[in-house]
C-alpha positions in Angstrom: 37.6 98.2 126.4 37.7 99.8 129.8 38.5 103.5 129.1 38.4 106.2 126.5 41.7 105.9 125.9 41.2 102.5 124.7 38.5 103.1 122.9 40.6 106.2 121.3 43.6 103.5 120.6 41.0 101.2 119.2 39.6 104.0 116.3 43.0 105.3 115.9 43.7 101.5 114.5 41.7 102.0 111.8 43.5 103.6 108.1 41.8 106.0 106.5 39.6 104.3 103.3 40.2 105.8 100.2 38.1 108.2 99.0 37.8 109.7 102.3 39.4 113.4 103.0 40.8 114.0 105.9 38.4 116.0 107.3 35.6 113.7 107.1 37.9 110.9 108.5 38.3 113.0 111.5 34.4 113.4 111.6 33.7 109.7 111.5 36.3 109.4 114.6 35.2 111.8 116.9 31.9 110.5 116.2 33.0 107.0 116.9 34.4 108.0 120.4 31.4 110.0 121.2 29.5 106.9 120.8 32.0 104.7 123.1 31.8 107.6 125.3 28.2 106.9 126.1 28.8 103.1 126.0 31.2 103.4 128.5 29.6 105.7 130.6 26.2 103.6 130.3 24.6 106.6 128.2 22.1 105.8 125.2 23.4 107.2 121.9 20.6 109.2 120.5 22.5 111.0 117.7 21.9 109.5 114.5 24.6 107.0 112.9 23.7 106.9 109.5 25.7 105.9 106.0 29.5 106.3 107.2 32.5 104.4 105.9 32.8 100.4 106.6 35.7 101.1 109.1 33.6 103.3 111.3 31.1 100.2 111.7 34.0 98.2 113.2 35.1 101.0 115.6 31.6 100.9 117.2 32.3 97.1 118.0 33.6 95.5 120.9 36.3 93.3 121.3 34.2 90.4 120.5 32.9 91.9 116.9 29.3 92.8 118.4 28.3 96.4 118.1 28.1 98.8 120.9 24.8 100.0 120.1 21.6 98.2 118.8 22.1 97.3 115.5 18.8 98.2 114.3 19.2 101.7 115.5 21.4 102.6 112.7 21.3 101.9 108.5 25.2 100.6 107.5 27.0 101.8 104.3 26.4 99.6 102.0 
């Protein structure tokens, strides 16, 4: 991915998991392209990413499945 519109295309990809509102959907999204943002614009993330969905874990990865930032600066959902 190139662009924030591709990363944007990329998150919008992803379905809503059950169990997730709507509004907190939306949260893990924006948060997702605020953290391609920075990739993109060759910005650390420095906001926490801690405990969200399974889905929002594979928006923050690139094309080739490996995360956009260090792995061991965030704790997956389990």
């Amino acid at each position: 991915m190139n662009s924030l519109s591709d990363a944007k295309m990329h998150i919008d990809s992803f379905s809503r998991p059950n169990g997730y509102n709507q509004y907190s959907w939306n949260i893990a999204k924006k948060m997702a392209l605020e953290v391609w943002d920075h990739y993109l614009n060759n910005r650390p993330f420095r906001k926490p990413i801690n405990y969200f969905c399974n889905e929002f874990y594979n928006m923050i990865k690139n094309p080739k499945g490996e995360y956009i930032v260090p792995e061991n600066s965030f704790r997956k959902f389990a």
